[in-house]
C-alpha positions in Angstrom: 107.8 85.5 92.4 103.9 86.2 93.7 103.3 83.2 91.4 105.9 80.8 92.6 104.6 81.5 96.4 100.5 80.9 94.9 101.8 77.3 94.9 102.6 76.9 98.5 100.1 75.3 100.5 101.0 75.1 104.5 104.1 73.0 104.4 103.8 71.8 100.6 104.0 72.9 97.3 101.2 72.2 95.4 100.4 72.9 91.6 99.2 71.9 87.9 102.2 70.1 85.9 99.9 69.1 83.3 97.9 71.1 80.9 93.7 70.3 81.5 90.3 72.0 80.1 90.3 73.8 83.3 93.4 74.3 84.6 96.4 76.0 83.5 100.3 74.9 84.1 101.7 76.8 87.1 104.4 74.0 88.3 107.3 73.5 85.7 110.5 71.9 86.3 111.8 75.3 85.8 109.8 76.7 89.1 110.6 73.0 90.5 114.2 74.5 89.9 113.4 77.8 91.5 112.0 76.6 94.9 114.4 74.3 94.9 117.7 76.1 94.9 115.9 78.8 97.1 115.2 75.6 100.0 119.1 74.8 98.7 120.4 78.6 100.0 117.5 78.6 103.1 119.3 75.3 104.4 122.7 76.6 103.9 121.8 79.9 105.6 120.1 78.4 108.6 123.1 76.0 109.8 126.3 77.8 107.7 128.9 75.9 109.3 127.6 72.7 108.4 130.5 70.5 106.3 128.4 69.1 103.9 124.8 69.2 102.9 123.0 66.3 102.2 119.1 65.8 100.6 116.9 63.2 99.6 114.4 63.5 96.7 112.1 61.2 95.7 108.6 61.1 93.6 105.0 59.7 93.6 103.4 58.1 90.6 102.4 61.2 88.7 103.4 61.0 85.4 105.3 63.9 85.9 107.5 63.5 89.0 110.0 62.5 87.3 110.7 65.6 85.6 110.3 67.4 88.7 112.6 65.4 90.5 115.2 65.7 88.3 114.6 69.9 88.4 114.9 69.5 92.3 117.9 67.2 92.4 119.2 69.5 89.9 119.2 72.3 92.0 120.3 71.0 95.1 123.5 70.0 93.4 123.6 73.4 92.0 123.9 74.2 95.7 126.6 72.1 96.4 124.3 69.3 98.0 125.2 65.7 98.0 121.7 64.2 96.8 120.2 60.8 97.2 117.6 59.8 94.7 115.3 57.9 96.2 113.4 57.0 93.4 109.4 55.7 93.5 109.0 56.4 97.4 106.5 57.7 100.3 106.8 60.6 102.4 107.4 59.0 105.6 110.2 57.5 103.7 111.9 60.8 102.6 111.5 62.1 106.5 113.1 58.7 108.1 115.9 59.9 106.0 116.4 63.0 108.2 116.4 60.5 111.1 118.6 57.7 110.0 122.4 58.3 110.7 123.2 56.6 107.5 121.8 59.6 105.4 121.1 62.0 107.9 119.5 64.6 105.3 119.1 68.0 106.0 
């Protein structure tokens, strides 16, 4: 677990997906997973009588967000979530999707 929380940096997670000369792997798509479900069960446990749950999950250009999106969406569904991929997208794009009443992510 000590590991998992090394990655958080203020409000983001931030870690190595891909091997380097000077850096090791510390962000899988199985910790993806992890963090993931765990925001999942936070969520659920901050507004419990909530009908449905709904997230959107989308990736930068790193090679490797697509792996790690499809850990988080994953997870979230594992969670009971109704999950909108939102593909190749930006951040402020992901938090419009909290505002707009046509997703209204959590």
């Amino acid at each position: 677990m000590s590991d998992i929380l090394k990655l958080q940096n203020g409000s983001d997670i931030r870690g190595v997906a891909i091997q380097s000369e000077n850096e090791e792997v510390n962000l899988t798509g199985e910790i993806a997973y992890k963090i993931a479900r765990s925001f999942g069960k936070y969520i659920k446990n901050k507004y419990p009588n909530k009908d449905k749950y709904t997230s959107t999950v989308g990736t930068d250009s790193r090679i490797t967000g697509p792996a790690i999106k499809e850990a988080v969406i994953s997870a979230l569904k594992d969670e009971g979530f109704l999950v909108y991929d939102a593909a190749l997208t930006s951040t402020p794009a992901i938090f419009m999707s909290t505002i707009y009443d046509e997703i209204k992510a959590d």
